[in-house]
C-alpha positions in Angstrom: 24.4 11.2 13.1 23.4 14.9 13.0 24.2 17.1 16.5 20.9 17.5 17.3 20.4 13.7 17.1 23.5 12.9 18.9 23.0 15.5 21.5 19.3 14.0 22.8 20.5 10.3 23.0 23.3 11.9 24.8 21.1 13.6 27.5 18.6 10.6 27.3 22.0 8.1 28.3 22.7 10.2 31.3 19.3 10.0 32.7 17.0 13.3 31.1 13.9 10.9 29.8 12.4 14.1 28.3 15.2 14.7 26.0 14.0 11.2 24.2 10.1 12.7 23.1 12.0 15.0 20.0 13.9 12.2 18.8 9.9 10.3 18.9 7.9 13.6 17.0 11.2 13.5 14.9 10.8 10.1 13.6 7.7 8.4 14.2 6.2 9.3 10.6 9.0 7.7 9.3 8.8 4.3 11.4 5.4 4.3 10.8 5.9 4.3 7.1 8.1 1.3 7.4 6.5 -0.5 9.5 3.2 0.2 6.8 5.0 -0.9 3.8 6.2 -4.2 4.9 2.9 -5.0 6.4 0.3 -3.2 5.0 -2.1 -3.0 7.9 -2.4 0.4 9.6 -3.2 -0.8 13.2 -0.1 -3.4 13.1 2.6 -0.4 11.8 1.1 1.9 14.3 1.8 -1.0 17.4 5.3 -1.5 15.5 6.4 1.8 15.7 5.2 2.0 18.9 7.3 -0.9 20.1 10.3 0.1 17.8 10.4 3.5 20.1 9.8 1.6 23.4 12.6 -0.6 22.9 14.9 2.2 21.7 14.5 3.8 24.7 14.6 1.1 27.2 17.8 0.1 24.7 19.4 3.7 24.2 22.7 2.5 26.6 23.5 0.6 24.2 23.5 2.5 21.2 26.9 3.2 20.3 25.9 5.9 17.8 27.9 3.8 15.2 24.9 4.7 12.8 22.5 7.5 12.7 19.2 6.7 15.7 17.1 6.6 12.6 19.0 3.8 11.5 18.6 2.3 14.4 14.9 2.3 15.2 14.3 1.4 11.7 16.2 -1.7 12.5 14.3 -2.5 15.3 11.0 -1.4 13.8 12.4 -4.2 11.0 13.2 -6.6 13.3 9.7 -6.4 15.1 8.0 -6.4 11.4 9.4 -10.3 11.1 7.9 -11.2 14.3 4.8 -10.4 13.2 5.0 -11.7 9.5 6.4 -14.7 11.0 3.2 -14.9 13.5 1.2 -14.2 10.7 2.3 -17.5 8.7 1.7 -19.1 11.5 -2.2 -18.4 11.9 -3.1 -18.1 8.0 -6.6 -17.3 9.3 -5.3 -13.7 10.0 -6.4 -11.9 6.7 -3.9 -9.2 5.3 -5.5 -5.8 4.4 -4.2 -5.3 1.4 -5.5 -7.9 -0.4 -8.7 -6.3 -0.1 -7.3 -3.2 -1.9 -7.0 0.3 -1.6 -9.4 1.8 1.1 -9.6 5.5 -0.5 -8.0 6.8 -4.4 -7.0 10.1 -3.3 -6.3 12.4 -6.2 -3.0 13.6 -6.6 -3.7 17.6 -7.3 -6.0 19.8 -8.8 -5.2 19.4 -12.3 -5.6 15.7 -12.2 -8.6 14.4 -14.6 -11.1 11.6 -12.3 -9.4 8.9 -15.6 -6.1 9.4 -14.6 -6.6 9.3 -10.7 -8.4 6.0 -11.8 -5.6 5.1 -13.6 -3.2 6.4 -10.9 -4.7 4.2 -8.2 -4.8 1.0 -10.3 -1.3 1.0 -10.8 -0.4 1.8 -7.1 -2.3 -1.1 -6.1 -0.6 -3.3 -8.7 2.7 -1.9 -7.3 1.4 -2.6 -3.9 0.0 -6.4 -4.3 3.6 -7.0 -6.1 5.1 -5.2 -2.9 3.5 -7.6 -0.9 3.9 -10.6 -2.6 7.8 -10.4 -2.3 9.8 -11.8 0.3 10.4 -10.3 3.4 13.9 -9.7 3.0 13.4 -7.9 -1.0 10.4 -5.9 0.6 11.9 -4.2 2.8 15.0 -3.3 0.5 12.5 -1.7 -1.9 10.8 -0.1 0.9 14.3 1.4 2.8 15.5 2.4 -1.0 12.9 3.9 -2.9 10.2 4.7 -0.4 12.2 5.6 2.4 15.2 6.4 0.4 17.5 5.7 2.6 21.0 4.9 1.3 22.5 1.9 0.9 25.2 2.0 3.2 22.3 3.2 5.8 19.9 0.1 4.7 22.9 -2.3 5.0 23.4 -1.0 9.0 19.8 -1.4 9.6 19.3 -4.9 8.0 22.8 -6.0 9.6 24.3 -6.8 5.8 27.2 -6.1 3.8 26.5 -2.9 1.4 27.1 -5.6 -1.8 24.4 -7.9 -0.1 22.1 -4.9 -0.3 22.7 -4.2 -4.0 22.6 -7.5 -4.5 19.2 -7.8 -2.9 18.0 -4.5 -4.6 18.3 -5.8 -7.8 16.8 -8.9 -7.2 13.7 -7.3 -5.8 13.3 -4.9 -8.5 13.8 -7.7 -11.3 10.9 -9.8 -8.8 8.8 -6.6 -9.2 8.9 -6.1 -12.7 8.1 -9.8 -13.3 5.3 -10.0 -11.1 4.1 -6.6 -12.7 4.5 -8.2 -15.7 2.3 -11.0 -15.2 -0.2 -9.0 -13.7 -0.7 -6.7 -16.7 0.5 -4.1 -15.0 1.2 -1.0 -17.2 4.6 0.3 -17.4 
């Protein structure tokens, strides 16, 4: 945990609430994110996040600082994302955004022609309906890895598994991904 990170929980364990808002501006974007990629609905992630930080603080005595906070909140930002996927399953009427697909194509620069953004944006959302279509516990390796890119030592600690379990898990997801790309028509 870096000193600036280790100094706020400190003051936030002995009682200074205040010292607890840069450790939320610090990471929020990056729970958010998360949260997003595993459920793909905007107003769920945003309530996740906002939960994930809720509990951290009311938690923080018990962090033992044994992994980095961001580590940490992403765990419990993970940990709430289950609850809701598992409430999801059980009232199938609940819809999931991104199987209507994306809501805007933004365009990646200046230079980029209107056929490739096209092009761009129909294989993000390929990438993104194979996302989805994983299982919860290969989704949100690929999203810790390569979207987050945390490390796997890091991802291990915040999904409470063994390094090799993560590797493990990584390349399972990836070989799911390609697959499912695959059969989709996906190009490369």
């Amino acid at each position: 945990m870096n000193e600036d990170d280790r100094e706020a929980v400190q003051r936030v364990q002995a009682g200074d609430a205040e010292a607890f808002e840069p450790l939320v501006e610090k990471y929020k974007r990056k729970v958010f994110r998360l949260a997003y990629q595993v459920l793909r609905d905007q107003e769920e992630a945003l309530d996740v996040a906002q939960e994930a930080f809720v509990k951290a603080y009311l938690s923080l005595r018990d962090f033992r600082g044994e992994s980095r906070f961001s580590t940490w909140v992403c765990r419990i930002a993970l940990n709430r994302c289950k609850d809701v996927l598992r409430k999801r399953r059980r009232a199938p009427w609940l819809r999931l955004r991104y199987e209507e697909g994306p809501d805007v194509a933004e365009v990646a620069d200046d230079q980029e022609t209107p056929a490739h953004s096209v092009e761009r944006c129909e294989r993000e959302a390929a990438l993104q309906r194979a996302l989805a279509r994983l299982p919860v516990k290969y989704r949100e390796v690929i999203v810790l890895r390569h979207i987050e890119g945390m490390e796997l030592h890091e991802i291990g600690r915040a999904l409470g598994i063994a390094v090799g379990a993560v590797k493990v898990r990584a390349f399972r997801a990836r070989e799911m991904l390609r697959s499912l790309l695959q059969s989709e028509g996906a190009p490369r």
